[in-house]
C-alpha positions in Angstrom: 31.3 7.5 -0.7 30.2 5.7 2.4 27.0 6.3 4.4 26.4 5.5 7.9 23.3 4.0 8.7 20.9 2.6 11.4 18.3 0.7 10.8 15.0 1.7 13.2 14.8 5.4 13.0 12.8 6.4 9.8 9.3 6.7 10.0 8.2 8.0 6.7 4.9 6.1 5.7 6.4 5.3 2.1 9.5 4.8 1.6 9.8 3.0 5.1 12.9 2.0 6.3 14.9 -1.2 5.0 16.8 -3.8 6.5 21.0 -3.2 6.1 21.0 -6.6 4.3 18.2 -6.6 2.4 19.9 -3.6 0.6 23.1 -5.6 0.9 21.5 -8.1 -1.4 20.9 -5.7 -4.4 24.5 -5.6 -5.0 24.9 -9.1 -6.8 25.7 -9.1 -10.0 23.6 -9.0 -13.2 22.1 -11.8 -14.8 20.2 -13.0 -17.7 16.3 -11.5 -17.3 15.3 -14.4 -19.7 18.3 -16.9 -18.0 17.7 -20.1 -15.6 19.0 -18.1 -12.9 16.4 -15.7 -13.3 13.6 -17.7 -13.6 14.7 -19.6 -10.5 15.1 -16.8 -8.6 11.6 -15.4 -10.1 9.7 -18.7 -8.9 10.9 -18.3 -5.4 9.8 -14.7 -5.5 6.2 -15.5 -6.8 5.7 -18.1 -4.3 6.8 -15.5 -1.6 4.2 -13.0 -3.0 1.4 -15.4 -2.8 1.9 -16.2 0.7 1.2 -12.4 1.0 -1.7 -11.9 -1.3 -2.6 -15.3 -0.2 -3.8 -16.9 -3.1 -2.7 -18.9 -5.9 -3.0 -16.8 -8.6 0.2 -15.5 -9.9 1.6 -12.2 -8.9 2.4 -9.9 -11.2 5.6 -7.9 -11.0 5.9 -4.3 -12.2 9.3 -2.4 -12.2 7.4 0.6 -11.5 5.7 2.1 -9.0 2.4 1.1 -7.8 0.9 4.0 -9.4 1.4 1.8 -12.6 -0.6 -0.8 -11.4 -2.8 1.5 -10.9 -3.4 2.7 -14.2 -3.1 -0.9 -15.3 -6.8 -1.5 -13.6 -8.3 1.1 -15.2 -6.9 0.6 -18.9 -7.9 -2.8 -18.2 -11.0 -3.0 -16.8 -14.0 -3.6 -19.2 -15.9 -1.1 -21.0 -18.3 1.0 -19.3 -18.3 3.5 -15.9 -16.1 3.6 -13.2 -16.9 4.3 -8.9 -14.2 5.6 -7.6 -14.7 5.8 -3.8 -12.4 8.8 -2.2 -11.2 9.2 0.9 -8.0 10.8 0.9 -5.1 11.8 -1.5 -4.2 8.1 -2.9 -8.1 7.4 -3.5 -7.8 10.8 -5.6 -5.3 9.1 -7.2 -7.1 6.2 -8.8 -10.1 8.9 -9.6 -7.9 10.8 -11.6 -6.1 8.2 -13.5 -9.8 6.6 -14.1 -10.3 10.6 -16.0 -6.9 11.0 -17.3 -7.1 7.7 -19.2 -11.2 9.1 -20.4 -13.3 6.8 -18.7 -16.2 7.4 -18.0 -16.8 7.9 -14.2 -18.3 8.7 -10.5 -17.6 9.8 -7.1 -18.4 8.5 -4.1 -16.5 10.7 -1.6 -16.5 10.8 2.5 -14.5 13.3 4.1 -10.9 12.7 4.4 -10.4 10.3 7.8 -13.7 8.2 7.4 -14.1 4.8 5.9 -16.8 4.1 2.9 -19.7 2.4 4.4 -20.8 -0.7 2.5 -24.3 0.0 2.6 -24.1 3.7 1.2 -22.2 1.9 -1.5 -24.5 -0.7 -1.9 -27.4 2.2 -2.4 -25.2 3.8 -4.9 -24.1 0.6 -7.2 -28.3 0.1 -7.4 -28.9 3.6 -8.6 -26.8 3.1 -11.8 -25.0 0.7 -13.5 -20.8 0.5 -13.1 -18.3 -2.1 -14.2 -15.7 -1.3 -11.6 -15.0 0.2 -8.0 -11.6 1.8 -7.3 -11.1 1.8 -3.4 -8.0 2.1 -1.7 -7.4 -0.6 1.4 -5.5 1.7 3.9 -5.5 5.3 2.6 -1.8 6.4 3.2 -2.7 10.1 3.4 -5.1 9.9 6.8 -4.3 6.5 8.3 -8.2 5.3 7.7 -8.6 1.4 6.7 -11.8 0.5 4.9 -13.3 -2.8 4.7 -12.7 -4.1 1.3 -13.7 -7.2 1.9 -17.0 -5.7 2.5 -17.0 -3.5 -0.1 -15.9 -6.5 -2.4 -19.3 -7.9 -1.5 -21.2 -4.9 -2.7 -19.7 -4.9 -5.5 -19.8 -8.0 -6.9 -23.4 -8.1 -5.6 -24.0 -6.1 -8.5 -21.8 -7.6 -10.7 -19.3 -4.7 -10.6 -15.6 -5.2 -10.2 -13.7 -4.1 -7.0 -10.3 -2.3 -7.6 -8.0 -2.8 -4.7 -5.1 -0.3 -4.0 -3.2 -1.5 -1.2 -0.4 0.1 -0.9 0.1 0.5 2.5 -2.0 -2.1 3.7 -0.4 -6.0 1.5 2.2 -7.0 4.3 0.9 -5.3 7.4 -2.8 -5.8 7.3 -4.8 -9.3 6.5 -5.8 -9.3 3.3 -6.8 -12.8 2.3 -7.2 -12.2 -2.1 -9.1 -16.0 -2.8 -10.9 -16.3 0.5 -12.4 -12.9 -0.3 -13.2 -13.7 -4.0 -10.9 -10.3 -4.9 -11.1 -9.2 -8.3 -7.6 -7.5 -8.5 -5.3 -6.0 -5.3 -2.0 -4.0 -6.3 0.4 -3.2 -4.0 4.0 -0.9 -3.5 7.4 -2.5 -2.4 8.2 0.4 -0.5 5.5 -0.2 2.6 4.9 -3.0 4.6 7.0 -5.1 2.5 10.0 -3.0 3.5 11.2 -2.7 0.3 13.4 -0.3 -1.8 10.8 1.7 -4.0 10.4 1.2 -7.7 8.4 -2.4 -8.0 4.6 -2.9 -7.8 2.9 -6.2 -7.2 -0.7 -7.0 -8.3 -3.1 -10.2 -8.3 -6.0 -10.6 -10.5 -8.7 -13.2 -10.4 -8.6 -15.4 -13.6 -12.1 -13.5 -14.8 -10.6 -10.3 -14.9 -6.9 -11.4 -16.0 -9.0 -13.4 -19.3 -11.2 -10.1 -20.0 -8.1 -7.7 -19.8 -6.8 -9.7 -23.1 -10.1 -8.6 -24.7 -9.9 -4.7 -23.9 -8.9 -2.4 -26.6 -6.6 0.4 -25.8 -5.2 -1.2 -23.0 -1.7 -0.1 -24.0 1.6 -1.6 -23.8 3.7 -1.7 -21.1 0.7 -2.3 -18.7 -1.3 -5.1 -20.1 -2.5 -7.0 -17.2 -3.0 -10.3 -19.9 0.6 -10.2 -20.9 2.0 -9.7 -17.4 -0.6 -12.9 -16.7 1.0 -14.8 -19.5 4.8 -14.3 -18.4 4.1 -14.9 -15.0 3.2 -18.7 -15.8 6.6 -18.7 -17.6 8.4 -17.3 -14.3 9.5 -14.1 -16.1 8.3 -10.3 -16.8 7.6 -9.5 -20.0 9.9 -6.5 -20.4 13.2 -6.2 -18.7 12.9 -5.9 -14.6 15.0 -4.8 -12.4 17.1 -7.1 -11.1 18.8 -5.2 -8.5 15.4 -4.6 -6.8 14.3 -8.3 -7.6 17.0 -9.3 -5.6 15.9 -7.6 -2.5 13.0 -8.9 -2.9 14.1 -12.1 -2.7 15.8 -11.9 0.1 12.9 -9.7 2.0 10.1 -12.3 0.9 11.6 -15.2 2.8 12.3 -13.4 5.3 8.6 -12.5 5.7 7.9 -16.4 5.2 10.2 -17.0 8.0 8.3 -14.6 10.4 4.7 -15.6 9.1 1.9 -13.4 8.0 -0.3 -13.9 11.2 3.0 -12.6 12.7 3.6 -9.8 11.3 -0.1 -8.2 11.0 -0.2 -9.0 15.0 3.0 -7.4 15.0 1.7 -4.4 12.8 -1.5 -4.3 15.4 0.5 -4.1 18.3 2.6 -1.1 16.7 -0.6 0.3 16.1 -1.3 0.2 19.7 1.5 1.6 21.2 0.8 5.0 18.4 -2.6 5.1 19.3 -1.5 5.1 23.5 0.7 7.7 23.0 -1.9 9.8 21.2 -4.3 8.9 24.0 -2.2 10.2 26.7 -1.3 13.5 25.4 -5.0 13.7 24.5 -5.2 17.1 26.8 -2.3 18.9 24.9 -4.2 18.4 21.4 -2.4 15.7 19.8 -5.2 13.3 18.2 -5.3 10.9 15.3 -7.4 11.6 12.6 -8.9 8.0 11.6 -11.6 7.4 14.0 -11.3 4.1 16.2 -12.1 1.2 14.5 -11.1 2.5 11.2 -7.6 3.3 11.9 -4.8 1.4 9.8 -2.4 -0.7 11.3 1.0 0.4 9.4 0.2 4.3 9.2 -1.3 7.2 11.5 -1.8 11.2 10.5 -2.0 12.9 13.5 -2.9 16.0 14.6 -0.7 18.7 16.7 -1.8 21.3 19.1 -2.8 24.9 17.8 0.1 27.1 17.2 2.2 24.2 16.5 3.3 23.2 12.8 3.6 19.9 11.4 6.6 21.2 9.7 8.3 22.8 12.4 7.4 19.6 14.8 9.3 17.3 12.2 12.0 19.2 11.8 12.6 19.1 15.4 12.5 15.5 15.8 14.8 15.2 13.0 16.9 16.7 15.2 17.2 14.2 17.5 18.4 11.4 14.5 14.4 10.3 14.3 12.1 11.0 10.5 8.6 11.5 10.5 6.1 12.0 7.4 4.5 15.2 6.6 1.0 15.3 6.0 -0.1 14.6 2.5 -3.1 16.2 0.6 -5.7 18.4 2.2 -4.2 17.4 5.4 -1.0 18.5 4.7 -0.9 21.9 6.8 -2.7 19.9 10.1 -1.2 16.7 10.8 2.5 14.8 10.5 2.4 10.9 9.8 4.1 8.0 11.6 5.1 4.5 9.1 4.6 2.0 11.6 4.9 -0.6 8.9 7.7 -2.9 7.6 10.1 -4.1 9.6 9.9 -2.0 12.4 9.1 -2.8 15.9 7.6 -1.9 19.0 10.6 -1.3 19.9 11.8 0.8 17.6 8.3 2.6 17.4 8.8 3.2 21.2 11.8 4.9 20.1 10.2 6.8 17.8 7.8 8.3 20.2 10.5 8.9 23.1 11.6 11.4 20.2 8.6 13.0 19.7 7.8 13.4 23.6 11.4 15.1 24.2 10.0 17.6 21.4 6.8 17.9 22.7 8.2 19.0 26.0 10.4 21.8 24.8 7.5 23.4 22.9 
């Protein structure tokens, strides 16, 4: 069965929209995952994903998604509490797989659309003593960016290691992992990567990467020391998959080609054009619901007028050949969510919003 398809309309924040030849390249045959083809093909991807994490650690790849490497931080991370800063539905996330897998932990939650300020953490981390932070980079769920590098700080201040979840953020927002002395970042193929979903990416410092071989109970399939070890060996250490590696290899150098300065300029200026639109119809009700100067540059949850319902809004806009993303957790009665993230445009987010307005006017 054949599909149509045109790239530039979808607007989900997670899966975002993919490339026709990008998906194209996941239709090569199968090779050898412990073959010289692979591991070629597996050394041009890892030195694609450090230009991205920027660093020159290796880069861990998952066939899973990033909520794997999420747990993967917590199983890993040394004995002792756990902070986990929430913000939103994908920060609830890392809380409850810090509990699921029985550590012992804390919360340090703002209300959903703020950021975590550095120095309230900073005030926390003195009042007791933890051996991790969990904090997610751009919280999918209300668009809000915190400053990691900042929190970073604070955390290693007090000799605590910082948890990155950047799921939406690797790809579409600076993020420079050795410059900012990160401890460990994870990441999802399917966001600003513009990637099919189903692989996670994650860099750990070479601290945390030797003390992950040292924890008990870390399980199997997502030992952080073991996916440390094969990396230097340009392999996985269980069987990938290849059909997703090789769009990856085909997305990455295209993102080489275009240059991370680029493309988070590029991601900024999407952001702009959202945040514009929002500002004009600012009398009718529509509003986003990170405040300026904590708003994320690949993904807004914005607010409709009374009487109007996310739901009914998208469905609409769907309509006219354009997809939008509900809103996610306790925000997921109020707002809708725009993906301005991947390998979309201004262009095509000008698009995007064109469909929206034609909506908005019929209402």
């Amino acid at each position: 069965m054949s599909v149509s398809y045109a790239f530039g309309k979808f607007f989900v924040p997670g899966p975002t929209d993919v490339r026709p030849d990008v998906l194209a390249a996941m239709t090569q045959p199968m090779i050898a995952h412990r073959g010289p083809e692979f591991e070629a093909m597996f050394a041009r991807i890892q030195e694609g994903l450090r230009a991205v994490f920027r660093t020159e650690r290796p880069v861990y790849v998952s066939s899973s998604s990033a909520t794997g490497l999420m747990e993967a931080a917590i199983r890993c991370a040394p004995a002792g509490r756990i902070l986990a800063l929430v913000n939103g539905g994908f920060s609830e996330r890392f809380a409850k797989i810090a509990d699921m897998c029985g550590r012992d932990f804390d919360r340090y939650e703002v209300p959903a659309g703020r950021a975590h300020d550095p120095a309230e953490l900073r005030d926390r981390l003195a009042g007791k003593r933890y051996v991790a932070i969990t904090v997610v980079h751009s919280e999918t769920s209300t668009g809000v960016l915190n400053d990691v590098r900042a929190l970073s700080d604070v955390a290693r201040e007090s000799g605590a290691l910082c948890l990155i979840d950047s799921v939406s953020g690797l790809g579409g927002v600076p993020l420079e992992f050795d410059e900012w002395k990160c401890d460990y970042v994870l990441t999802g193929s399917q966001k600003a990567l513009a990637l099919p979903p189903g692989l996670a990416f994650a860099a750990a410092s070479a601290d945390f990467a030797r003390a992950a071989k040292e924890v008990a109970g870390r399980g199997v399939y997502f030992d952080l020391g073991e996916f440390d070890q094969f990396a230097a060996k340009d392999q996985t250490p269980n069987t990938p998959a290849v059909s997703l590696l090789y769009a990856a290899d085909a997305q990455l150098q295209a993102i080489a080609a275009e240059g991370m300065e680029a493309r988070w300029a590029r991601h900024l200026a999407m952001q702009q054009e959202v945040v514009e639109w929002t500002e004009r119809l600012a009398e009718r009700g529509i509003s986003i619901v990170a405040r300026p100067g904590e708003r994320s540059p690949t993904v807004s949850a914005i607010r409709l007028p009374g009487g109007m319902t996310p739901r009914g809004f998208i469905t609409e806009v769907r309509r006219t050949g354009y997809t939008l993303g509900a809103g996610y957790g306790a925000l997921k009665d109020t707002t809708f969510r725009i993906g301005h993230m991947g390998d979309h445009t201004v262009a095509t987010v000008r698009g995007c919003l064109a469909a929206c307005d034609e909506v908005l006017e019929k209402a």
